[in-house]
MOPAC internal coordinates of N, CA, C and O (Angstrom, degrees):
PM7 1SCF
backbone

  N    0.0000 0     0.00 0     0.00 0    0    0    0
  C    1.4573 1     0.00 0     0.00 0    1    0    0
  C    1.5373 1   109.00 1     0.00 0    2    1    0
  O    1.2310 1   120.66 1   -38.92 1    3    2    1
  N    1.2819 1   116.35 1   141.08 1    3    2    1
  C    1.5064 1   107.79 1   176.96 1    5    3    2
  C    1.3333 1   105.01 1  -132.96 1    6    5    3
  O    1.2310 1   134.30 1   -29.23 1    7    6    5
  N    1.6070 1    89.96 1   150.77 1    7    6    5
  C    1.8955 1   110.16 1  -154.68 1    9    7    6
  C    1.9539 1    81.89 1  -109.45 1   10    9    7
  O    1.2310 1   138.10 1   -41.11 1   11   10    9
  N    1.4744 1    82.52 1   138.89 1   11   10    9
  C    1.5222 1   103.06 1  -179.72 1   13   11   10
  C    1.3347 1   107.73 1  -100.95 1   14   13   11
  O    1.2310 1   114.16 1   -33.14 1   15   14   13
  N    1.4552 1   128.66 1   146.86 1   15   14   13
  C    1.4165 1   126.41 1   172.68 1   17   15   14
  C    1.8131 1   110.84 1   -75.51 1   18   17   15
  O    1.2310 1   125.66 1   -23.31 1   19   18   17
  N    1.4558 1   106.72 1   156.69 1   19   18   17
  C    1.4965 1    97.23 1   177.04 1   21   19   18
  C    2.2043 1   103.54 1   -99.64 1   22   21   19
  O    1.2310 1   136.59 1   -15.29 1   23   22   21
  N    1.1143 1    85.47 1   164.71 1   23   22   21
  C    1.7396 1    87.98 1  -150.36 1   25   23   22
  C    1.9954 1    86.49 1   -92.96 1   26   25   23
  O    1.2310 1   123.56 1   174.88 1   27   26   25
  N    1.1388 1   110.79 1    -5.12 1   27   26   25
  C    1.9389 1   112.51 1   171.57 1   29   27   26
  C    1.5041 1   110.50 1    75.57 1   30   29   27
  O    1.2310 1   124.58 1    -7.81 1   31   30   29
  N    1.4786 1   108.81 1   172.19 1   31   30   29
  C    1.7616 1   100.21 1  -159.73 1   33   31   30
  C    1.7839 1    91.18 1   -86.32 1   34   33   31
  O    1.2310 1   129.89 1    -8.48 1   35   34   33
  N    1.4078 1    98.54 1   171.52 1   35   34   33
  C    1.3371 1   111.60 1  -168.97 1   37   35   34
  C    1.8857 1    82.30 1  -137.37 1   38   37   35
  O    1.2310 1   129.92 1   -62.01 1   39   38   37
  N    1.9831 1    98.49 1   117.99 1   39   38   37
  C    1.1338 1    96.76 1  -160.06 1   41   39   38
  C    1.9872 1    96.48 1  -117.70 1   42   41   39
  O    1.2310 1   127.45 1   -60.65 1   43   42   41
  N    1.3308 1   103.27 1   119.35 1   43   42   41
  C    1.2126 1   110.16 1   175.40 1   45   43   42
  C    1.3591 1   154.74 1   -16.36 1   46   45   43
  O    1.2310 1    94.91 1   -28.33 1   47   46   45
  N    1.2287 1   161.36 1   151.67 1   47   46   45
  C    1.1264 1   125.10 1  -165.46 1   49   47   46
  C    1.6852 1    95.92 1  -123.90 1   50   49   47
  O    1.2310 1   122.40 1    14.08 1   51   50   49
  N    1.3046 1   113.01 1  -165.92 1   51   50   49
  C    1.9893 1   114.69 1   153.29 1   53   51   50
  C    1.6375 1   116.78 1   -36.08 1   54   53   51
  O    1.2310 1   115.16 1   -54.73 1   55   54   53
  N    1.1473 1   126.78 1   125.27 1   55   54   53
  C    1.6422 1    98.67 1   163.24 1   57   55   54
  C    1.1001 1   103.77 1   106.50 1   58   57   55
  O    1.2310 1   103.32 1   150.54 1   59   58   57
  N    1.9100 1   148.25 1   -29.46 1   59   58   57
  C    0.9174 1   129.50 1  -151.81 1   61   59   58
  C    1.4762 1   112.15 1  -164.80 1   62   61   59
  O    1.2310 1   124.96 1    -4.42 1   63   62   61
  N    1.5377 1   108.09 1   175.58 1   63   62   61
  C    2.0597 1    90.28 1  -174.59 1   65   63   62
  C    2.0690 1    78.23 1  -145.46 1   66   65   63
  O    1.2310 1   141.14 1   -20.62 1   67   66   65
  N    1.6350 1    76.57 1   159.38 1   67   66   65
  C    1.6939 1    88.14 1   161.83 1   69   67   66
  C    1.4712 1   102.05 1  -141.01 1   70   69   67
  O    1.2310 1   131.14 1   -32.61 1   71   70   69
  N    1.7333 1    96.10 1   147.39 1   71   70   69
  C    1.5791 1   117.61 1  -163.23 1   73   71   70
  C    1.9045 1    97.31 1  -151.56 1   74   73   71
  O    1.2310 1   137.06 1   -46.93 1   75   74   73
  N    1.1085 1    84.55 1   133.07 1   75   74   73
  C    1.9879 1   114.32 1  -160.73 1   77   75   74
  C    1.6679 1    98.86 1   -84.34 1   78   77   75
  O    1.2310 1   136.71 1   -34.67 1   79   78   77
  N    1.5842 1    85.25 1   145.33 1   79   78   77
  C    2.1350 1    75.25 1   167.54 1   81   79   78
  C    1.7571 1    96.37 1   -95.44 1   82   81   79
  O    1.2310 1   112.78 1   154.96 1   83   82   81
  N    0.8917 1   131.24 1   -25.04 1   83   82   81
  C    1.3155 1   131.55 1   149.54 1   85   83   82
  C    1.8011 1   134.03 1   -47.94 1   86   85   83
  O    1.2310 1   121.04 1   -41.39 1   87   86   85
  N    1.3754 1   115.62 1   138.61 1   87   86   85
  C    1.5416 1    80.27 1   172.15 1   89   87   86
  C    1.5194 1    84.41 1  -142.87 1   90   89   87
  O    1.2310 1   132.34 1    16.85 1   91   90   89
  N    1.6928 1    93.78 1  -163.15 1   91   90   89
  C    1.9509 1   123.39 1  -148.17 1   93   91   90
  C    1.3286 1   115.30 1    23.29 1   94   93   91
  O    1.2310 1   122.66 1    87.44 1   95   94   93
  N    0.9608 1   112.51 1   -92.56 1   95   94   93
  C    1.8438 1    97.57 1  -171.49 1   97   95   94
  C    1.3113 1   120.21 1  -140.61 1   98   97   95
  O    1.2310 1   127.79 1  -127.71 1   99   98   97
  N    1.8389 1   102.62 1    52.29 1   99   98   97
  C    1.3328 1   132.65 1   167.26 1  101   99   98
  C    1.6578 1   104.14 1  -125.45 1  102  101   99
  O    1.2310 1   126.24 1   174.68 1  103  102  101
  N    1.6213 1   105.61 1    -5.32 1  103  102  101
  C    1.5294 1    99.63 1  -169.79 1  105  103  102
  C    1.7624 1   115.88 1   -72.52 1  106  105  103
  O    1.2310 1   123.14 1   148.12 1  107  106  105
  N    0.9626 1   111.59 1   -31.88 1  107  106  105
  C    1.5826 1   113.42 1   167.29 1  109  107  106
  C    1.8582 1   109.16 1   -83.61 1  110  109  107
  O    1.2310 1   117.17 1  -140.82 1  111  110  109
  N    1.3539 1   122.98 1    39.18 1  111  110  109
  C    1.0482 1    94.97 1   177.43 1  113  111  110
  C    1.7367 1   120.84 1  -133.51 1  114  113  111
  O    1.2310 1   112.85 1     9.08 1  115  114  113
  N    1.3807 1   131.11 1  -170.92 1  115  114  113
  C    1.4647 1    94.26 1  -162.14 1  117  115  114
  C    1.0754 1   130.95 1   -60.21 1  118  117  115
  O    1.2310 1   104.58 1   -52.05 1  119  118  117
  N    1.3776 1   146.08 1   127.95 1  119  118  117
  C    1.3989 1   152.67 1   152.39 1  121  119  118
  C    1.3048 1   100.24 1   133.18 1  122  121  119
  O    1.2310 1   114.98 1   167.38 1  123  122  121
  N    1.3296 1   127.13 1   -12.62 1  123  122  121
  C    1.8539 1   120.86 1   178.82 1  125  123  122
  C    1.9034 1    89.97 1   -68.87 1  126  125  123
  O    1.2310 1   142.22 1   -36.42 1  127  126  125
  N    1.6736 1    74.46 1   143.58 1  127  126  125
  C    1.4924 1    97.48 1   178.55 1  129  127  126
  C    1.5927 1   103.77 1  -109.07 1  130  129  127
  O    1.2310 1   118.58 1   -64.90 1  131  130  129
  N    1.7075 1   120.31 1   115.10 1  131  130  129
  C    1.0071 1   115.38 1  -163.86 1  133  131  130
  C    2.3992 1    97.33 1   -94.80 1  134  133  131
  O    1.2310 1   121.38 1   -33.65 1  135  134  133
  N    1.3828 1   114.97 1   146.35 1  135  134  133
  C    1.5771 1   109.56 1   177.87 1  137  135  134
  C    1.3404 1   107.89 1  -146.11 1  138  137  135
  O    1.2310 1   132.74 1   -64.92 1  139  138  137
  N    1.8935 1    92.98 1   115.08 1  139  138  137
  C    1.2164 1   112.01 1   170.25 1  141  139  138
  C    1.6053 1    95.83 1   -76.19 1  142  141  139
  O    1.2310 1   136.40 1   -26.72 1  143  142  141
  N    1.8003 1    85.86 1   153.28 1  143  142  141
  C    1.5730 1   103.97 1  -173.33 1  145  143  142
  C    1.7846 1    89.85 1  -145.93 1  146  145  143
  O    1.2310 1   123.86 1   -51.99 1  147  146  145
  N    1.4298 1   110.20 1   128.01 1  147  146  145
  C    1.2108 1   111.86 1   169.06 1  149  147  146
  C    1.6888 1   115.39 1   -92.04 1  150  149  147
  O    1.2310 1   118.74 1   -27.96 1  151  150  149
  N    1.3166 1   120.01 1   152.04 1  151  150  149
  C    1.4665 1   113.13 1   177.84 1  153  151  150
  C    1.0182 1   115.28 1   -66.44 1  154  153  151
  O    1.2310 1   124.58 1   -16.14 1  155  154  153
  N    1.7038 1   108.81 1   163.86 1  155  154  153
  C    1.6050 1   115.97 1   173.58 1  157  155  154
  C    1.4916 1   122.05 1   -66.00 1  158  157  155
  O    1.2310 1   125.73 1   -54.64 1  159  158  157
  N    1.7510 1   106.59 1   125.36 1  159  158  157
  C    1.1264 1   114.99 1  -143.12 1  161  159  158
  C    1.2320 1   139.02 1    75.02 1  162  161  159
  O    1.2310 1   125.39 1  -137.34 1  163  162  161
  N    1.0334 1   107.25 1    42.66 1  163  162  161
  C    1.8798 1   123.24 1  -178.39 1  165  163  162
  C    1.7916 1    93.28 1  -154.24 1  166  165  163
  O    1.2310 1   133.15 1   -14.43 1  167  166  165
  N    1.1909 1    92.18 1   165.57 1  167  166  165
  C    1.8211 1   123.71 1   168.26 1  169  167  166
  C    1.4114 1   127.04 1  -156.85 1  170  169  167
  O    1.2310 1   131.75 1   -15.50 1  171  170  169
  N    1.2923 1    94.92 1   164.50 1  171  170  169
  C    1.7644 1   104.10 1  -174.48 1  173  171  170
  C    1.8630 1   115.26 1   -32.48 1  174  173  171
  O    1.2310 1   102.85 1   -46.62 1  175  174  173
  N    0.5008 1   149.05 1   133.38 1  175  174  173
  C    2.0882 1   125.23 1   167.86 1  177  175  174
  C    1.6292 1   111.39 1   -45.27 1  178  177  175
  O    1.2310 1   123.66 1   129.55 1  179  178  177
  N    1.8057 1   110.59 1   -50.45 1  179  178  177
  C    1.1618 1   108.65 1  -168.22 1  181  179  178
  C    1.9364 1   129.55 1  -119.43 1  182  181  179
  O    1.2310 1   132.76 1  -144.35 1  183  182  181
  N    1.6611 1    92.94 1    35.65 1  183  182  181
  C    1.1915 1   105.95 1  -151.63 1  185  183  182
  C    1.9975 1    86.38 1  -148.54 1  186  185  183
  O    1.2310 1   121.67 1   -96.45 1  187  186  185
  N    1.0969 1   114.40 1    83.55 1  187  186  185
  C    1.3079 1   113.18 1   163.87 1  189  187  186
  C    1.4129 1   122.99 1   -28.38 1  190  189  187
  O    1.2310 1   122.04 1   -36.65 1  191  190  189
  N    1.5473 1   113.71 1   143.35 1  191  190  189
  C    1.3803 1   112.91 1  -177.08 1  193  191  190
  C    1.6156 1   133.49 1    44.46 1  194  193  191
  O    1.2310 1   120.73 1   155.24 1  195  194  193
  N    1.9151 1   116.21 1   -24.76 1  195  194  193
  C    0.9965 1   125.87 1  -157.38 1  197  195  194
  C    2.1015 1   100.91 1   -74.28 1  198  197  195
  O    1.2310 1   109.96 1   -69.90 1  199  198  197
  N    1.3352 1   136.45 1   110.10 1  199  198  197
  C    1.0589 1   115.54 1   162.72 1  201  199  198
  C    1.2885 1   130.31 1  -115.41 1  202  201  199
  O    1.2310 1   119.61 1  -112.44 1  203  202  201
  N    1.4683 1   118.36 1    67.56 1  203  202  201
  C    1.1083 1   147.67 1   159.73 1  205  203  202
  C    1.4114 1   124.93 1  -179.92 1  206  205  203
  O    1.2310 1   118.17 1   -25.95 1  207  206  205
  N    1.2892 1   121.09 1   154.05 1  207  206  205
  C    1.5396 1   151.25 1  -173.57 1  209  207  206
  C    1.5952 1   124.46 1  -133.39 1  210  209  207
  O    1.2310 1   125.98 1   -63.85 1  211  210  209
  N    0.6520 1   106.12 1   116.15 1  211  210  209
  C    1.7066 1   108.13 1   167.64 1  213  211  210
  C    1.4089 1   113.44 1  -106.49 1  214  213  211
  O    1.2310 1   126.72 1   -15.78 1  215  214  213
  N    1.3913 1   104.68 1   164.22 1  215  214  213
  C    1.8621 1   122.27 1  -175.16 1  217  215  214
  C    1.8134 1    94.89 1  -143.94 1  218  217  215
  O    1.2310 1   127.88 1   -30.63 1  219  218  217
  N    1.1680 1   102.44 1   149.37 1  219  218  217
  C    1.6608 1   121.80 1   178.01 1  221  219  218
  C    1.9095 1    97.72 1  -111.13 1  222  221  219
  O    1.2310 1   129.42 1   -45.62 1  223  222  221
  N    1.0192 1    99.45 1   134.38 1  223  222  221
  C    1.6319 1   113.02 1  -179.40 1  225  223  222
  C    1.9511 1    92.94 1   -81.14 1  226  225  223
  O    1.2310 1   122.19 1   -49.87 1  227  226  225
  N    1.2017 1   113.40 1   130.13 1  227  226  225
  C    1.8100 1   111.89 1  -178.92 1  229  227  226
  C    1.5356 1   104.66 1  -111.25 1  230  229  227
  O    1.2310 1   131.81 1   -17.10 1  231  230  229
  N    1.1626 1    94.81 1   162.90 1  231  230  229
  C    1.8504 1   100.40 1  -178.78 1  233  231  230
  C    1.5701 1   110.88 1   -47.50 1  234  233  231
  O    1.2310 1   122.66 1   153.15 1  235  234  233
  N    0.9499 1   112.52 1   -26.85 1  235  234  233
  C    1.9364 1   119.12 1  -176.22 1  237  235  234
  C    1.4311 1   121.42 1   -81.15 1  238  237  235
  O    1.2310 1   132.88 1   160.64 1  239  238  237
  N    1.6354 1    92.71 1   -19.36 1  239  238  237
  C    1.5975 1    79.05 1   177.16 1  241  239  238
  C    1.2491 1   109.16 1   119.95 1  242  241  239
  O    1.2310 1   118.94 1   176.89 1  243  242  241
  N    1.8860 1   119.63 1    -3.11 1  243  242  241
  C    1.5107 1   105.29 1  -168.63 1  245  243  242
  C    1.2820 1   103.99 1  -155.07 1  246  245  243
  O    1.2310 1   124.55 1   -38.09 1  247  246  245
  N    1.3168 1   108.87 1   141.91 1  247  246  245
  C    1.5560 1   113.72 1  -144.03 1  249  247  246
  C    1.6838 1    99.15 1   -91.74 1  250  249  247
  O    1.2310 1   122.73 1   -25.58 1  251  250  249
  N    1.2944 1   112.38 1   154.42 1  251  250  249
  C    1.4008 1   115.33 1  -170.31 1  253  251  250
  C    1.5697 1   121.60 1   -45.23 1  254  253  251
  O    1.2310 1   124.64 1   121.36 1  255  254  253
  N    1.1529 1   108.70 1   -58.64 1  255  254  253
  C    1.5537 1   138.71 1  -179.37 1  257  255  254
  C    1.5367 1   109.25 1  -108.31 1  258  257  255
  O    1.2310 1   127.58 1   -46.47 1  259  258  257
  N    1.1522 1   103.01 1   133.53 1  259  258  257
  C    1.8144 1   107.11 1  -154.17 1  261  259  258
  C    1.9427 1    94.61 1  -116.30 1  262  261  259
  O    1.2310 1   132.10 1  -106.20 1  263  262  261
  N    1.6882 1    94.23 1    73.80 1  263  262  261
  C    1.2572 1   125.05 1  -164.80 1  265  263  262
  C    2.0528 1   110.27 1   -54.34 1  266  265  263
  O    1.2310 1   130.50 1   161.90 1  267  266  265
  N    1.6293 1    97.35 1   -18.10 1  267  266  265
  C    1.3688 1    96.79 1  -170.65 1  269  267  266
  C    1.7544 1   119.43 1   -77.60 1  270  269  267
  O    1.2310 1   131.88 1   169.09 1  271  270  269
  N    1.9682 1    94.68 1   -10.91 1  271  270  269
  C    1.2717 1    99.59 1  -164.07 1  273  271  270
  C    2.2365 1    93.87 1   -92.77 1  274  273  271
  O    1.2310 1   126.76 1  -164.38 1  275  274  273
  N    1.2627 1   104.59 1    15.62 1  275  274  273
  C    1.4993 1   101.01 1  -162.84 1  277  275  274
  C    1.5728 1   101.98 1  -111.03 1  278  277  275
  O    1.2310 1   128.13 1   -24.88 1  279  278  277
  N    1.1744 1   101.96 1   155.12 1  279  278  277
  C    2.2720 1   101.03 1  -157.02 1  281  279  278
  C    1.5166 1    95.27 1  -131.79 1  282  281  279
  O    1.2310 1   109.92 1   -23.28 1  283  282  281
  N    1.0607 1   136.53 1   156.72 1  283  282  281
  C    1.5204 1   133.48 1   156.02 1  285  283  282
  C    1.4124 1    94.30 1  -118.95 1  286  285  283
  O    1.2310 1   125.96 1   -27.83 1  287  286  285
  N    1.6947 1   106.15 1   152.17 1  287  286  285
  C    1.0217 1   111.14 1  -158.16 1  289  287  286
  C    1.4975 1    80.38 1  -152.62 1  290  289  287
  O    1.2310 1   123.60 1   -12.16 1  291  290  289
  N    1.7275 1   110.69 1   167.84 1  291  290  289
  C    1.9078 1   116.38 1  -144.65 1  293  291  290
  C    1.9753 1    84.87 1   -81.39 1  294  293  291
  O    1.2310 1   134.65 1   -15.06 1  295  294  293
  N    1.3515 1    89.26 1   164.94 1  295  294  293
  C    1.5061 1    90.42 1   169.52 1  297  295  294
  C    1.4160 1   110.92 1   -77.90 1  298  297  295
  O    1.2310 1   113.65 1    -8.38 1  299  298  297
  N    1.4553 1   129.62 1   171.62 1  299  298  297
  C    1.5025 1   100.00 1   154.40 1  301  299  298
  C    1.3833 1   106.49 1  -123.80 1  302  301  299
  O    1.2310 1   130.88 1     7.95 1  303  302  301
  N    1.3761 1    96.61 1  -172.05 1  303  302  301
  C    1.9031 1   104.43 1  -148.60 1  305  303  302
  C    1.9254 1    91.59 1  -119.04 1  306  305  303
  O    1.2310 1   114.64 1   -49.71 1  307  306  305
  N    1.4124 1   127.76 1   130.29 1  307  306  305
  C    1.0088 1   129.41 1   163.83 1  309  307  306
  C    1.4325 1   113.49 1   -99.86 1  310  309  307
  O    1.2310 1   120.71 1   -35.08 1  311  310  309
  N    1.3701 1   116.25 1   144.92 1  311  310  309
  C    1.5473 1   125.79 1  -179.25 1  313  311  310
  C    1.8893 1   101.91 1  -111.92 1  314  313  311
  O    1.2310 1   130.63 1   -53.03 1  315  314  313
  N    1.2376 1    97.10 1   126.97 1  315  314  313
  C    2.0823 1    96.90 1   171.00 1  317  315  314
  C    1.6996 1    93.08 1   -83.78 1  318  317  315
  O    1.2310 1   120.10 1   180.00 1  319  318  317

């Protein structure tokens, strides 16, 4: 049988929450899909319009998309 590492919490920043398809203390573990979601009126930093991302927890221990290094930042507002 092989024991998978857990990939650890991925802790939020300004702007945004993360919520597991897994939960209590199977939620970091392999195959939970962890999804950052930025608030209304926010977006990715480096991903236009996009406000949200997901990461897959992998047998090793490390989640696809390394969600802690990712920021939402305000939309901005154009005036004609």
């Amino acid at each position: 049988m092989d024991i998978f590492s857990d990939c650890g919490t991925i802790l939020p920043s300004a702007h945004q929450s993360i919520s597991y398809s897994l939960k209590d203390n199977l939620k970091t573990s392999f195959m939970s899909v962890a999804v950052m979601i930025c608030d209304f009126g926010y977006h990715i930093d480096s991903d236009s319009y996009s406000f949200s991302q997901s990461a897959t927890c992998d047998k090793n221990g490390n989640w696809t998309q390394n969600l802690n290094e990712r920021k939402c930042q305000a939309i901005g507002m154009i005036f004609l």
